[in-house]
C-alpha positions in Angstrom: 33.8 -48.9 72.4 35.4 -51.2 70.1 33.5 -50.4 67.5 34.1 -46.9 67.8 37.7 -47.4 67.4 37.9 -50.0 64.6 34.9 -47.4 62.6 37.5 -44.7 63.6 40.3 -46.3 61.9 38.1 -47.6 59.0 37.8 -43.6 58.5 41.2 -42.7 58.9 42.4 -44.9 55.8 39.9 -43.9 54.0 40.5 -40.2 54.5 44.1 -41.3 53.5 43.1 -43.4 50.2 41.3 -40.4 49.3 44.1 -37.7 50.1 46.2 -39.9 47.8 43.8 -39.6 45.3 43.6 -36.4 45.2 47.4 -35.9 45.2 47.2 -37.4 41.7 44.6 -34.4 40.4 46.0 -31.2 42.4 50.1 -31.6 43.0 51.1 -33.3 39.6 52.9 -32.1 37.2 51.3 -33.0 34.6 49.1 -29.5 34.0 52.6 -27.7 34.3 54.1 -30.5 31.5 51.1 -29.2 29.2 51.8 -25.4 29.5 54.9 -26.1 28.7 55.0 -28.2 25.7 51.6 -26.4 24.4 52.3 -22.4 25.7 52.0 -21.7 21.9 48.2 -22.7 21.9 47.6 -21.8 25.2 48.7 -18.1 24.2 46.8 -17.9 21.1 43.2 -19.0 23.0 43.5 -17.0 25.7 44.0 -13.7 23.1 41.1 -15.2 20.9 39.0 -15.3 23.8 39.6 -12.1 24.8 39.2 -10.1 21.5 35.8 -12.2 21.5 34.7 -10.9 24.8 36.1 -7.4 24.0 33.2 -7.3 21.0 30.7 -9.0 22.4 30.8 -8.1 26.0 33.0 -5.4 27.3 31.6 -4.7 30.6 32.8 -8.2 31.4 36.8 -7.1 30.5 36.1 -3.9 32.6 34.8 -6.2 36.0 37.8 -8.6 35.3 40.3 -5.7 35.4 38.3 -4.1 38.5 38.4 -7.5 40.1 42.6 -7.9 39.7 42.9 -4.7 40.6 41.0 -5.1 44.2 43.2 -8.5 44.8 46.2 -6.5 43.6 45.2 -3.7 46.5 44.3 -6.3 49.2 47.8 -8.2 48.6 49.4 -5.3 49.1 47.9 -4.4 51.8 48.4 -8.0 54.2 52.4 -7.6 52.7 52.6 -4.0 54.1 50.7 -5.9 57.3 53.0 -8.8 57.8 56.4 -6.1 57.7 54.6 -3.8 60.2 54.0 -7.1 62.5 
């Protein structure tokens, strides 16, 4: 039984070392602090990339439109949802 407990909190700091970890990758600031000092950049690739798609595959702009549309619906619909709860 002791060894079921000690294992048990062996896992538990891990799960914490790891959470910390992670912290570092996913609630930084640091991918804000680069769309911010770079928003120039970021602006200009995102265009190029789509004028390049828009020539060489349009049906792709067309299924990414379609796709934010349908999550554009469904959002809607769990707000109206939530106010009619």
């Amino acid at each position: 039984m002791d060894e079921l407990i000690k294992e048990n909190q062996l896992l538990k700091e891990k799960i914490s070392e790891l959470e910390d970890k992670l912290k570092k990758y996913t609630n930084g600031d640091n991918h804000k602090n680069y769309y911010t000092k770079n928003k120039d950049k970021v602006i200009e690739k995102s265009s190029n990339y789509l004028k390049k798609l828009k020539e060489e595959n349009p049906d792709k702009i067309r299924e990414y439109a379609k796709r934010a549309y349908e999550k554009r619906k469904e959002k809607l619909k769990q707000e109206k949802e939530i106010l009619n709860i």
